[in-house]
C-alpha positions as CSV (number, residue, x, y, z in Angstrom):
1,X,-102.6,-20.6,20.8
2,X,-100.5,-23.9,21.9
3,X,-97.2,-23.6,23.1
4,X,-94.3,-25.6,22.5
5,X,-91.4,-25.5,25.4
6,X,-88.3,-27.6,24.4
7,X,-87.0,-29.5,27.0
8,X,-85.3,-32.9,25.7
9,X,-81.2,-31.4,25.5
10,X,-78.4,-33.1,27.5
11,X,-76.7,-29.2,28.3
12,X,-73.5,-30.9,27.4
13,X,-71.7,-27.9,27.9
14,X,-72.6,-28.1,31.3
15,X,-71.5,-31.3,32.2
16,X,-70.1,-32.0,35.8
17,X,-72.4,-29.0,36.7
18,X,-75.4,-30.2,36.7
19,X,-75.2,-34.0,35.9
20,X,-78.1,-34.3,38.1
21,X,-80.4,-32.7,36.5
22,X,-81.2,-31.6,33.4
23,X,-80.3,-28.1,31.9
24,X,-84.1,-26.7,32.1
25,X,-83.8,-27.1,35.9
26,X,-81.3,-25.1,36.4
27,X,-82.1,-22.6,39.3
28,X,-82.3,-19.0,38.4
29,X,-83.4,-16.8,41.6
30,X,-84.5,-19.1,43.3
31,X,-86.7,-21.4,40.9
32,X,-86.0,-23.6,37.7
33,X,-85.7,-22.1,34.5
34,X,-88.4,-23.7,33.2
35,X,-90.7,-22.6,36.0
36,X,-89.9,-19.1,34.7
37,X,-90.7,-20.1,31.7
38,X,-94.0,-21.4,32.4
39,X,-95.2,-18.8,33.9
40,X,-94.2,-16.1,31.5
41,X,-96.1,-18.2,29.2
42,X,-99.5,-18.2,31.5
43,X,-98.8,-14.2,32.1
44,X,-99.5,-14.0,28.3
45,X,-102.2,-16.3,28.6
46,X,-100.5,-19.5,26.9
47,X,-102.0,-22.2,29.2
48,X,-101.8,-24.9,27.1
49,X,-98.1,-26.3,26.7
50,X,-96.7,-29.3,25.0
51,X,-92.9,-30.0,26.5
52,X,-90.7,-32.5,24.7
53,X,-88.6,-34.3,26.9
54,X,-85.0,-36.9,26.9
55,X,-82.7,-36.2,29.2
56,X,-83.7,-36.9,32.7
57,X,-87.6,-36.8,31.7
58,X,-88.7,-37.8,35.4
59,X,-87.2,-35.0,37.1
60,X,-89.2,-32.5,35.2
61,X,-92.7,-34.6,35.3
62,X,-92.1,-34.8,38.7
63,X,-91.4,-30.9,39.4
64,X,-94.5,-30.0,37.1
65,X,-97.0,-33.1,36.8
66,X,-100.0,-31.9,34.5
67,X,-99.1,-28.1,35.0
68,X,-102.2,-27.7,37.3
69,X,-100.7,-26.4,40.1
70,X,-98.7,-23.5,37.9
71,X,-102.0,-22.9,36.3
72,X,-101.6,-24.4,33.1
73,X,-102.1,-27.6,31.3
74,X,-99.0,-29.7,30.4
75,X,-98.5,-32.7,27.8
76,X,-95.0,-34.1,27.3
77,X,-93.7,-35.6,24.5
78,X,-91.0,-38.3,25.3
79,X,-88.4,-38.7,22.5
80,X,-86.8,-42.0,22.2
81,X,-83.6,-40.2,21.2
82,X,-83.0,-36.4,20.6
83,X,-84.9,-35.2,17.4
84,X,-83.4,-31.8,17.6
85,X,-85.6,-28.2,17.7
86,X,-87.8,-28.4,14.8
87,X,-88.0,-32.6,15.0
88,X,-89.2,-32.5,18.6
89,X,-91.3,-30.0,17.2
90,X,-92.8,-31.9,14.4
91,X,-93.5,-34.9,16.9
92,X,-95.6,-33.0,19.2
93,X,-98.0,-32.1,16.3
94,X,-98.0,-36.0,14.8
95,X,-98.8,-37.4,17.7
96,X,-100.4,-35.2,20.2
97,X,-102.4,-32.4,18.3
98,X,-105.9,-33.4,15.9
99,X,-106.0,-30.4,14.1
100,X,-102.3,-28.0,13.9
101,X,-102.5,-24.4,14.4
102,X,-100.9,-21.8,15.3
103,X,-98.0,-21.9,18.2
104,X,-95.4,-20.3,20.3
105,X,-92.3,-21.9,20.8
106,X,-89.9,-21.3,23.4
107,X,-86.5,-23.2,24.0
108,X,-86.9,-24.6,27.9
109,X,-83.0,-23.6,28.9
110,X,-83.0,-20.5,27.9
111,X,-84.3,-17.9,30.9
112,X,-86.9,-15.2,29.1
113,X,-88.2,-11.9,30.7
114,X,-89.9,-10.3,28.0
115,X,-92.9,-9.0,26.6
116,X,-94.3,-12.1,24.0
117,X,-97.3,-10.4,23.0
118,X,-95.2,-7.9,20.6
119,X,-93.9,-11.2,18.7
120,X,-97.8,-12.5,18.3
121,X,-99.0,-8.5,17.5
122,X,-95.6,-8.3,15.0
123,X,-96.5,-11.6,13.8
124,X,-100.5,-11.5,13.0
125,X,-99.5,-8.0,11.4
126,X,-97.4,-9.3,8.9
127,X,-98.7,-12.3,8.1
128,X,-96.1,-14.5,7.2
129,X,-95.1,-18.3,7.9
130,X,-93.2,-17.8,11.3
131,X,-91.5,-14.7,13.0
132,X,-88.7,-15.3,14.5
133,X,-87.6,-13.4,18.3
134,X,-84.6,-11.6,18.2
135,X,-82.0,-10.1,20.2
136,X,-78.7,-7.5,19.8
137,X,-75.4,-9.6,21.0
138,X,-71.6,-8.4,20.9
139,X,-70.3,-11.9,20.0
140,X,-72.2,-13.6,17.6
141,X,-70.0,-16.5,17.0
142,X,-71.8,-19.1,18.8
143,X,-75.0,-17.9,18.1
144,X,-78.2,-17.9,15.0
145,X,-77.4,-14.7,13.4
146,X,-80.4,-13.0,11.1
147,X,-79.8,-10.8,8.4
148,X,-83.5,-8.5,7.0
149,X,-84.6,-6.4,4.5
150,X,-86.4,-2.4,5.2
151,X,-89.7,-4.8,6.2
152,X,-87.7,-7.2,8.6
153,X,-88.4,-9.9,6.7
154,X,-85.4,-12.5,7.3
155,X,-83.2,-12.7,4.3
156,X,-80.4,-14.7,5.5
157,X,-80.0,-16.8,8.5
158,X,-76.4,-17.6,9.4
159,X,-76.3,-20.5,12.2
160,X,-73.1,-20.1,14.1
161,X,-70.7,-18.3,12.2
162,X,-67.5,-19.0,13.9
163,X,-64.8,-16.7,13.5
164,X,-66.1,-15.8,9.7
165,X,-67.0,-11.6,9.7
166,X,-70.9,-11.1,9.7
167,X,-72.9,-8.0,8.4
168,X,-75.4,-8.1,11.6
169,X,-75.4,-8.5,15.4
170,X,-78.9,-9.5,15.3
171,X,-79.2,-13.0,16.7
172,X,-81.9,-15.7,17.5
173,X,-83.8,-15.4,20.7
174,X,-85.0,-18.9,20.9
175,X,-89.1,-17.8,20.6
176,X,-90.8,-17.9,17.8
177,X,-94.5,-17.8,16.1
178,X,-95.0,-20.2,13.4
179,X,-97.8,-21.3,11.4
180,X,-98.7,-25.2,11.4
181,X,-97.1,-25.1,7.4
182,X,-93.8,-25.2,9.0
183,X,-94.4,-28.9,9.2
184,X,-93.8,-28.8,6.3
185,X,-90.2,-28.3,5.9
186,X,-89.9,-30.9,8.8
187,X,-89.5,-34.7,7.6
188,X,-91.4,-37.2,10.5
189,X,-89.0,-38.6,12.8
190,X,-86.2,-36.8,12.1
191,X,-83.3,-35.3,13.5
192,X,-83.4,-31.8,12.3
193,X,-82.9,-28.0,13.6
194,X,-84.8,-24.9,12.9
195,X,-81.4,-22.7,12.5
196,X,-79.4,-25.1,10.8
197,X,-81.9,-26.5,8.3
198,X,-85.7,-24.9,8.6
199,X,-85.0,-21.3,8.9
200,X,-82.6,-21.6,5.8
201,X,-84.9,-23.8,3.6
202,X,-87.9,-21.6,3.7
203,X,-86.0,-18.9,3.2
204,X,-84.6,-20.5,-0.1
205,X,-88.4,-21.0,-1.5
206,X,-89.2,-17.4,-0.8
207,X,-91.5,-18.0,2.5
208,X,-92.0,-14.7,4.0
209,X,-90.2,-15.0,7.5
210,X,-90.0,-12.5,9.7
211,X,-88.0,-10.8,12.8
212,X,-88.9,-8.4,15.3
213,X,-86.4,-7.3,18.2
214,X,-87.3,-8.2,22.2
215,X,-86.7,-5.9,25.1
216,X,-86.0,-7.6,28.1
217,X,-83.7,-10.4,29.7
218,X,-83.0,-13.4,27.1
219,X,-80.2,-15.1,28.6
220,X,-78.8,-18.5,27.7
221,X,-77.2,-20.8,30.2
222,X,-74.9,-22.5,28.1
223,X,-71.6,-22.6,30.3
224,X,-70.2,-22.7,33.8
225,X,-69.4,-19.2,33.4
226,X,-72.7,-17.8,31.9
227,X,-74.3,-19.7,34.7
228,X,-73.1,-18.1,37.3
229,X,-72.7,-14.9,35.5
230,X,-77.1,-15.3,35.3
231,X,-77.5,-16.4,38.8
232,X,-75.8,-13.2,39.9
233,X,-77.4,-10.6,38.0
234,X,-80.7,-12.0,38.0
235,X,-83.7,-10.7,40.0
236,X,-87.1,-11.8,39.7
237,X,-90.1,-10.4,41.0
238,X,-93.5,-11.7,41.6
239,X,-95.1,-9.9,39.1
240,X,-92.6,-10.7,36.3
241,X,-93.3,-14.7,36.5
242,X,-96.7,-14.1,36.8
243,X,-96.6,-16.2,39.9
């Protein structure tokens, strides 16, 4: 399987903190995010990765060059201007992939520690068009918040809901599995969002999405605060990078 590590965001919220670089370089015990993410990918044996990138592109070509001395193999996909999740997406399989399959996809500034062969096992057992990673929060307000039947199958998929009262505290994780008919629902060259527009579509034609909960650390870096909050708390051993 391929996998897709989404790199191109400007981290506005973080502005004036790390100006420099961009948000998937943020250090987290001692090495980028997107270093961590890399090589949970390789632990689970993903060694061919596809990065789409914007913001800053040369600092992280110049951290990671072709991947080979992480142990992986990396192609990047520069956008001319931000396509969003699922547009980036959709331009790594036009232009860079003969033959679409299967595929991981991980968002590069959020820091995971988990277990991704449940989401693959959870995902080849059910058979659907994508399963989506998911994980319990308190405040759901900023965050994708899912909604699924007895057979986890997403009914409803709620992309920031504010202040408005919501029935679940099940949120988007940022990983996902996904078949190549996800392309589908994804116009060439577009600016477009798996929460805000994918997720929701396939849902309305009756595509059989599905969720599954992660154990472990899933932490977004999306403020000042939550930043330094992560760089606190977080402790990473060799053997959890895979490094």
């Amino acid at each position: 399987m391929k996998a897709i590590v989404l790199a191109a965001g400007k981290g506005e919220r973080l502005k004036g903190v790390i100006d420099h670089i961009p948000k998937p370089m943020v250090e987290i015990a001692g090495r980028p995010i997107l270093e961590h993410n890399i090589a949970l990918l390789k632990q689970y044996g993903f060694v061919d990765i596809y990065i789409n990138l914007y913001h800053r592109a040369e600092v992280i070509e110049k951290h990671f060059g072709n991947g080979e001395n992480f142990g992986v193999h990396i192609t990047y996909s520069h956008e001319a201007h931000l396509l969003g999740t699922a547009g980036g997406a959709r331009r790594i399989a036009d232009t860079l992939w003969d033959t679409p399959s299967r595929f991981i996809l991980l968002y590069g500034d959020n820091l995971f520690l988990c277990d991704l062969s449940k989401i693959v096992a959870a995902h080849v057992l059910k058979k659907g068009i994508g399963t989506v990673g998911l994980h319990h929060r308190d405040d759901v307000r900023q965050s994708g918040v899912v909604l699924m039947d007895q057979e986890n199958r997403i009914i409803q998929f709620i992309e920031k809901p504010g202040t408005n009262a919501v029935a679940s505290h099940m949120v988007n994780a940022a990983v996902y599995v996904l078949e190549p008919e996800v392309f589908d629902f994804i116009p060439k060259e577009t600016v477009f969002d798996f929460g805000k527009e994918v997720f929701p579509e396939m849902i309305r034609q009756g595509k059989a999405l599905y969720g599954i909960e992660i154990a472990g650390n899933l932490t977004a870096i999306d403020t000042p605060a939550l930043l330094e909050e992560a760089r606190a708390t977080t402790r990473v051993a060799p053997t959890e990078t895979g490094m």
